[in-house]
C-alpha positions in Angstrom: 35.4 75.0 77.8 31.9 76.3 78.2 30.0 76.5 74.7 27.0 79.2 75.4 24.8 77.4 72.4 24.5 74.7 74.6 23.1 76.9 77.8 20.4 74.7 79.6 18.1 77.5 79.0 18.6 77.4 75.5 18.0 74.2 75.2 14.6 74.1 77.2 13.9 77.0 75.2 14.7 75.0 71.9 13.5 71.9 72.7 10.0 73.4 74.0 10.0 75.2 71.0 10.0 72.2 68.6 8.0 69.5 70.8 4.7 69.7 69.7 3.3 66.4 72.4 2.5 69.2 74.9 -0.7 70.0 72.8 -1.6 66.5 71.8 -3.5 65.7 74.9 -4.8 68.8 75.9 -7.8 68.8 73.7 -8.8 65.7 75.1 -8.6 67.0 78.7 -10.2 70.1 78.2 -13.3 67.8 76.9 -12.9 65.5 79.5 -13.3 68.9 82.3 -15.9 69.8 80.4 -17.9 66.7 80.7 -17.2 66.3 84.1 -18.4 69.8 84.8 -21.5 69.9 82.9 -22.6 66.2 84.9 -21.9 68.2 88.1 -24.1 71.1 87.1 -26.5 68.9 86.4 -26.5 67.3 89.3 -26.9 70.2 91.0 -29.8 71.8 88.9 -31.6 68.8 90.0 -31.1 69.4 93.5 -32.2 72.6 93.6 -35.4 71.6 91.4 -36.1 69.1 94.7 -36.4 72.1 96.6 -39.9 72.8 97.1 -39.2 76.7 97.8 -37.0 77.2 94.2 -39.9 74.1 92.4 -42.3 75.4 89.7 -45.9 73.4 90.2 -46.8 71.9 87.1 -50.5 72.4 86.1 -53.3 70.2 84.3 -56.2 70.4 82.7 -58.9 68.6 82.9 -62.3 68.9 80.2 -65.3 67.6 80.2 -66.8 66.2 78.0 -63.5 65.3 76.5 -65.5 63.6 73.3 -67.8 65.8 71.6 -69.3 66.5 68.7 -69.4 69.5 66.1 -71.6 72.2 66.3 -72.0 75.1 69.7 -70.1 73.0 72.9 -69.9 74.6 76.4 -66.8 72.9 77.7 -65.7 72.6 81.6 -62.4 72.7 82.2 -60.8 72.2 85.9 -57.6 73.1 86.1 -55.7 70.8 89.2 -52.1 70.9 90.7 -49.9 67.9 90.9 -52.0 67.0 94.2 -55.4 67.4 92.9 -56.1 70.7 94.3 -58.1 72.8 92.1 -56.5 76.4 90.7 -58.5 79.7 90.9 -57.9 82.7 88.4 -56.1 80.7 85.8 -57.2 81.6 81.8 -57.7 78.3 80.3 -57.0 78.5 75.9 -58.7 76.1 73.7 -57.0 76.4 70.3 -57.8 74.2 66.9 -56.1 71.3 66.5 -57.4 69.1 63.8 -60.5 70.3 64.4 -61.0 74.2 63.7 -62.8 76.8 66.1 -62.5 80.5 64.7 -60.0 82.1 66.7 -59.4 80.7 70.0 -62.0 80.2 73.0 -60.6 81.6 76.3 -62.2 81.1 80.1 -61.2 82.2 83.8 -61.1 79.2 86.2 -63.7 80.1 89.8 -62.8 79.1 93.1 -63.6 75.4 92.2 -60.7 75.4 89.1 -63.3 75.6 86.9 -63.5 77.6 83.5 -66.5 77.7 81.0 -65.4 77.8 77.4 -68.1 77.9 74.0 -66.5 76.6 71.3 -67.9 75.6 67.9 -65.7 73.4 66.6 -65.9 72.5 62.9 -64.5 69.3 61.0 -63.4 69.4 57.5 -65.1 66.8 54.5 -63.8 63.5 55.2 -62.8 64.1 58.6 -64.2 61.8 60.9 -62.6 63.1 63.9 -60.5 65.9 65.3 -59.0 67.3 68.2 -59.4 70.8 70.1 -56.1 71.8 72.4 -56.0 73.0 75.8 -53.9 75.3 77.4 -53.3 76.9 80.8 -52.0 80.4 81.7 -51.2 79.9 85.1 -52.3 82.7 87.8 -50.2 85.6 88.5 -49.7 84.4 92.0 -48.0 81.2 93.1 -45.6 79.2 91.3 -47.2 77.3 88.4 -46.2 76.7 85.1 -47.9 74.4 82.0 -45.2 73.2 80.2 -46.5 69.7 79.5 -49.2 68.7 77.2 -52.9 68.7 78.4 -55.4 66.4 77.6 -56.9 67.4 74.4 -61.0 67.4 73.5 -62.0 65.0 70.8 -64.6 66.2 68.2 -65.8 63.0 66.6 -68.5 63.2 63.6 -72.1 61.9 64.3 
């Protein structure tokens, strides 16, 4: 005789029902995809960074006289691509550090990558040094950024 509890369907129906393995491992593959995926977009973010078309240029700036002393300061700052090429019609931003200027000192680089900036940078009592920071808004045209740190001025005491 044929006992319809015992249906193949019902069974697979019962026994997927009540077997809880199925889940057990698929946590650990979904994190093992997503590992695998997020090293293979990484590797190809940095192989379209490589392209020189897609590349931002990163800037840097350059002062001069980066030691000085407090009291009025004209600075020069060149601002230079990654080759050494000097950068017209970018705003150079000096900003206090540890050493204080009131508000901040701004400049417009010539054809030469130069800016002049006047600060009058101030240390506090005690303070035998400080620093002034530097930053670069890059031109409207091109493909430069500043995301990395410039070279900052040092304002030592006399």
């Amino acid at each position: 005789m044929f006992d319809s509890t015992r249906d193949g369907r019902t069974a697979n129906r019962r026994s997927f029902r009540t077997d809880r393995r199925a889940i057990e491992g698929l946590p650990v593959r979904l994190v093992i995809a997503l590992v695998v995926g997020v090293a293979s977009l990484s590797v190809m973010m940095g192989m379209i960074g490589d392209i020189d078309g897609l590349a931002a240029t990163e800037l840097d700036a350059r002062p001069q006289p980066e030691v000085t002393t407090p009291g009025d300061q004209s600075l020069a700052v060149t601002v230079l691509d990654p080759d050494g090429a000097s950068v017209a019609d970018a705003t150079v931003i000096v900003r206090s550090g540890s050493a204080r200027i009131d508000g901040v000192a701004t400049g417009k680089t010539n054809a030469d990558g130069t800016a002049r900036v006047e600060v009058d940078p101030t240390l506090g009592p005690n303070q035998p040094d400080g620093t002034l920071t530097i930053e670069v808004k890059p031109p409207a045209e091109g493909d430069y950024v500043d995301e990395r740190e410039n070279t900052d001025v040092l304002v030592v005491a006399e």
